[in-house]
N, CA, C and O atoms as CSV, one atom per row, in Angstrom:
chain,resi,resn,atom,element,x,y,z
A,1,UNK,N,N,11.901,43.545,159.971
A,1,UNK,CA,C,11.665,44.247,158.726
A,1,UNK,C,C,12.661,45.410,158.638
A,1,UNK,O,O,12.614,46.238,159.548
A,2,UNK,N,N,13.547,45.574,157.667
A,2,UNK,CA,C,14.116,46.497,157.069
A,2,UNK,C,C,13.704,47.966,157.071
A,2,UNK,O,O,12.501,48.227,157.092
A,3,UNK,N,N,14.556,48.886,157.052
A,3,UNK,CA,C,14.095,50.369,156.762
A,3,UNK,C,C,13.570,50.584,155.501
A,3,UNK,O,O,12.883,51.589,155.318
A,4,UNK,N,N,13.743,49.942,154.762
A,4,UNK,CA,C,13.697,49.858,153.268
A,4,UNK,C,C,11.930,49.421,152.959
A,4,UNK,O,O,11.030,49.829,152.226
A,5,UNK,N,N,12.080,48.543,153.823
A,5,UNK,CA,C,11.111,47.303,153.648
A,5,UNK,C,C,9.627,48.088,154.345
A,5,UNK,O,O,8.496,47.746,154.000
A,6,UNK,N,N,9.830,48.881,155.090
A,6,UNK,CA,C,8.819,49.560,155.801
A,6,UNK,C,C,8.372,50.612,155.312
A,6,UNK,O,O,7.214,51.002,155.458
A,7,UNK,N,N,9.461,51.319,154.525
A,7,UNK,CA,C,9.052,52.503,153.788
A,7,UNK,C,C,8.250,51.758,152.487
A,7,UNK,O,O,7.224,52.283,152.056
A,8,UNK,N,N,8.706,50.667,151.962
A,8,UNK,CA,C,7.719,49.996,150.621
A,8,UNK,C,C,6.657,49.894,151.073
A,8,UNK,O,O,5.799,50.310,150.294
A,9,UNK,N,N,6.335,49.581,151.857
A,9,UNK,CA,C,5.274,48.935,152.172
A,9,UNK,C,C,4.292,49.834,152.733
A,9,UNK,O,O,3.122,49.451,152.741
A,10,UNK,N,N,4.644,51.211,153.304
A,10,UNK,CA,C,3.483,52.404,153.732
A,10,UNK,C,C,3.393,52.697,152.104
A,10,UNK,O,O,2.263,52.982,151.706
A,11,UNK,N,N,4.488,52.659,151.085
A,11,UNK,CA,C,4.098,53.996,149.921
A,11,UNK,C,C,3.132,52.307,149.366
A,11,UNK,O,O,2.139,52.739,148.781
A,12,UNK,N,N,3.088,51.215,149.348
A,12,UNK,CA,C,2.512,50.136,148.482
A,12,UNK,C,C,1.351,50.268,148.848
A,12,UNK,O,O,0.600,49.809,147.987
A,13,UNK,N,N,0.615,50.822,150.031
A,13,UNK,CA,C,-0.253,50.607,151.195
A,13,UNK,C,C,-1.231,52.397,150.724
A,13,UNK,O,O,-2.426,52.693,150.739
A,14,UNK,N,N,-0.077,53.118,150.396
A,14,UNK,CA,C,-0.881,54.040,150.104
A,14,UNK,C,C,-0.618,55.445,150.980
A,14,UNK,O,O,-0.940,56.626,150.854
A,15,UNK,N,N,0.114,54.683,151.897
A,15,UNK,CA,C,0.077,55.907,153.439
A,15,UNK,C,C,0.989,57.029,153.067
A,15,UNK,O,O,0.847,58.153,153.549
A,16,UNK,N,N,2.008,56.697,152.133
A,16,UNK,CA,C,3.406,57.296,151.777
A,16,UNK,C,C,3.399,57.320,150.564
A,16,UNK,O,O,3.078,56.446,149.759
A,17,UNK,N,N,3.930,58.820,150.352
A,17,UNK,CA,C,4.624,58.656,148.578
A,17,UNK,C,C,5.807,58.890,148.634
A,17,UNK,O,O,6.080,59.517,149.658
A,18,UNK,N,N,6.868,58.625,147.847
A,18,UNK,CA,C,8.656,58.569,147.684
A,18,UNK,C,C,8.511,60.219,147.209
A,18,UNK,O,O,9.636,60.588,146.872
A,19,UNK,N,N,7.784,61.034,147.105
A,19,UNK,CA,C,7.567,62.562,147.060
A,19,UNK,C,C,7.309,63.114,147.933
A,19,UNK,O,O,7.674,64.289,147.898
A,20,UNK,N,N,6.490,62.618,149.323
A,20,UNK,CA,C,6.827,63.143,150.056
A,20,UNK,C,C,7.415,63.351,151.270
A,20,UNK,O,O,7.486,64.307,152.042
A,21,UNK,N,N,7.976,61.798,151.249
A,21,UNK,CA,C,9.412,61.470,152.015
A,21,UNK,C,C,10.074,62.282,151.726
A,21,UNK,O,O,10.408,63.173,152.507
A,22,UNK,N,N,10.619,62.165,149.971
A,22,UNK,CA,C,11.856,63.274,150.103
A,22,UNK,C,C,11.793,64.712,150.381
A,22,UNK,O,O,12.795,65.268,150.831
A,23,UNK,N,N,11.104,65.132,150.239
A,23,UNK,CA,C,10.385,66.687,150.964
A,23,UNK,C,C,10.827,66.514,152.413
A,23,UNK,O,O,11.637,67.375,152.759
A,24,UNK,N,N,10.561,65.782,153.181
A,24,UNK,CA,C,10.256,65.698,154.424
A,24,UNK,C,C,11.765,65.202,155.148
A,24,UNK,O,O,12.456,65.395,156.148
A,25,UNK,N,N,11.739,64.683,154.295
A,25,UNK,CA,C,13.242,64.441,154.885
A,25,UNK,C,C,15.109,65.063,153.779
A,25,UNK,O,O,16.281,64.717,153.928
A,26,UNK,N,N,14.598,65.808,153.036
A,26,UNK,CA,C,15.760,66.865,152.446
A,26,UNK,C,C,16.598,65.275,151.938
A,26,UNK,O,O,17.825,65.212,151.854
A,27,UNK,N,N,15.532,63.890,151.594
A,27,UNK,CA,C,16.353,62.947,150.217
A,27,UNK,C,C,16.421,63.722,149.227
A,27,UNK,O,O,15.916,64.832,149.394
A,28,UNK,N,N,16.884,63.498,148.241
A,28,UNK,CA,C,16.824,63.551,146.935
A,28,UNK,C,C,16.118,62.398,146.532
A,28,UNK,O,O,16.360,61.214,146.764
A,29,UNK,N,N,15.057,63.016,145.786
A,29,UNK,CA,C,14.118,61.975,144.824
A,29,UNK,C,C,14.585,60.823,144.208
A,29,UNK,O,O,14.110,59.717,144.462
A,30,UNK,N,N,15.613,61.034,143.304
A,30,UNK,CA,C,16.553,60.128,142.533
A,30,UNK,C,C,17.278,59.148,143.231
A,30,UNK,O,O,17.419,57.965,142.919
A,31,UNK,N,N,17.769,59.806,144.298
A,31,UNK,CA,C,18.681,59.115,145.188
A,31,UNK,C,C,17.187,57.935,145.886
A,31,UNK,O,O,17.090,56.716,145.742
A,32,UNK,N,N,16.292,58.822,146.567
A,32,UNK,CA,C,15.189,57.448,147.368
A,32,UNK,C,C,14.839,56.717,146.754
A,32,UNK,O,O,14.798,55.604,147.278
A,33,UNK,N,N,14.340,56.821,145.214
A,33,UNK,CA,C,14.125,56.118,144.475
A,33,UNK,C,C,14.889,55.152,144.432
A,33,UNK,O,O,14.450,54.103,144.902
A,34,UNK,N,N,16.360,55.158,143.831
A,34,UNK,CA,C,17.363,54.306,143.596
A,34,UNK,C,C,17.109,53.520,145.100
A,34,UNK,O,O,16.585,52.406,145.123
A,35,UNK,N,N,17.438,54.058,146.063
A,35,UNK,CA,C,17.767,53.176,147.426
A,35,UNK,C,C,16.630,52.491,147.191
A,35,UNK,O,O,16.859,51.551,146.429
A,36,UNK,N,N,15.557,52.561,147.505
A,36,UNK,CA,C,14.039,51.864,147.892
A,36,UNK,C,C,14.355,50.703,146.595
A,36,UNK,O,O,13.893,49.579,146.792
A,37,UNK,N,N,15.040,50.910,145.424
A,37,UNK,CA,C,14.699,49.836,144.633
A,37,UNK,C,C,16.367,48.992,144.545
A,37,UNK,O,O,16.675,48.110,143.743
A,38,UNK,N,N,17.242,49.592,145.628
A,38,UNK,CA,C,18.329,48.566,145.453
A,38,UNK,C,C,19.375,48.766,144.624
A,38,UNK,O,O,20.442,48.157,144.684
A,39,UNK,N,N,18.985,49.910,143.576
A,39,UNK,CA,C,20.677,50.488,142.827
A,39,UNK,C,C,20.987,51.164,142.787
A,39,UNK,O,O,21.340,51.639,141.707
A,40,UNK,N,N,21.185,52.085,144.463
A,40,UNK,CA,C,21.240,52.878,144.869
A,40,UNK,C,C,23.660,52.929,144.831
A,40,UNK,O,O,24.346,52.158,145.502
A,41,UNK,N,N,24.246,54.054,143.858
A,41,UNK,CA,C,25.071,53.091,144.323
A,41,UNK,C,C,26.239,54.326,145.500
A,41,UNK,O,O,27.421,53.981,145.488
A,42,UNK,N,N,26.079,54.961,145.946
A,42,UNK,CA,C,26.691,56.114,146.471
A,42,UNK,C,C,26.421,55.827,147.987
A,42,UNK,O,O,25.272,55.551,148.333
A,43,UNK,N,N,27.337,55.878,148.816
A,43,UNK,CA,C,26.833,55.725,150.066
A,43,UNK,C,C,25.335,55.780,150.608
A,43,UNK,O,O,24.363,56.529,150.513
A,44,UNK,N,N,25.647,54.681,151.175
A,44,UNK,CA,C,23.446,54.723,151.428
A,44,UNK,C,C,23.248,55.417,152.604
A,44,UNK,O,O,22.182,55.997,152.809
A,45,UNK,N,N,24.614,55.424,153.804
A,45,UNK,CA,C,24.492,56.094,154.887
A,45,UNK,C,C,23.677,57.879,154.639
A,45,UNK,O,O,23.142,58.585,155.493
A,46,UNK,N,N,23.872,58.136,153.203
A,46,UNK,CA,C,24.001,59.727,152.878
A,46,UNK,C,C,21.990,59.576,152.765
A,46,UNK,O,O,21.291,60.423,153.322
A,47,UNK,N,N,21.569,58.776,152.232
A,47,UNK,CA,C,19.894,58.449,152.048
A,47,UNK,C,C,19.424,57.827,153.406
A,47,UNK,O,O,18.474,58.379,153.962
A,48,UNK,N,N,20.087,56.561,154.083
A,48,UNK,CA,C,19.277,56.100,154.962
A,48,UNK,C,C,19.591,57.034,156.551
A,48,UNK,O,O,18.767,56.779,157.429
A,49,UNK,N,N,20.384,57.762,156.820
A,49,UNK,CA,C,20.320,58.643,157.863
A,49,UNK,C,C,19.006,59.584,158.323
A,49,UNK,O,O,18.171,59.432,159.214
A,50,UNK,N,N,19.158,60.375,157.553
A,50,UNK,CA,C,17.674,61.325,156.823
A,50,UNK,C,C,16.248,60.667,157.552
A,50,UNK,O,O,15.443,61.062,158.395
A,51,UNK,N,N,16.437,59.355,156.665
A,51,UNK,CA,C,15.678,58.205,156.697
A,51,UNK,C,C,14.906,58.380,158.203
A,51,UNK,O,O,13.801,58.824,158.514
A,52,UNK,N,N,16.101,57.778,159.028
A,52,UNK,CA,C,16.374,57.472,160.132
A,52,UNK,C,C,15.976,58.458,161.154
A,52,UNK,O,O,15.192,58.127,162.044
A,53,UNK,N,N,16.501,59.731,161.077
A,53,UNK,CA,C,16.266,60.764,162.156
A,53,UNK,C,C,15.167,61.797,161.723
A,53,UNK,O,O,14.420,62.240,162.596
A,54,UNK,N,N,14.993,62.309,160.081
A,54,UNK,CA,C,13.828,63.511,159.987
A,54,UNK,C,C,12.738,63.074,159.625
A,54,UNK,O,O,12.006,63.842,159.001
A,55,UNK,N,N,12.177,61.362,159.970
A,55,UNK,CA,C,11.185,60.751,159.483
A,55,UNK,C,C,10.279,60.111,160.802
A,55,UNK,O,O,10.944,59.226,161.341
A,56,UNK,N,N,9.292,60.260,161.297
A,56,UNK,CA,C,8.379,59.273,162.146
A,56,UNK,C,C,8.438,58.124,162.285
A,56,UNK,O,O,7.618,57.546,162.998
């Protein structure tokens, strides 16, 4: 499963909101949004890093 795919699926589930990921991890709203839905178009390294290291 994807990074992508795991984060859908806690905020689908209820556990997560894309509000307070980006809080938590200094995304930009606009930007997680876009990534999580795929038309994301600016380096994704700049969203999925964040992702990656200031997240559980």
């Amino acid at each position: 499963m994807t990074l992508r795919e795991q984060i859908s699926l806690l905020i689908k589930q209820g556990k997560l909101t894309q509000a307070k990921l980006a809080r938590e991890t200094g995304v930009n709203g606009g930007a997680l949004s876009a990534w999580l839905n795929e038309k994301y178009t600016g380096n994704v390294e700049t969203v999925e890093e964040p992702l990656k290291t200031g997240w559980p």
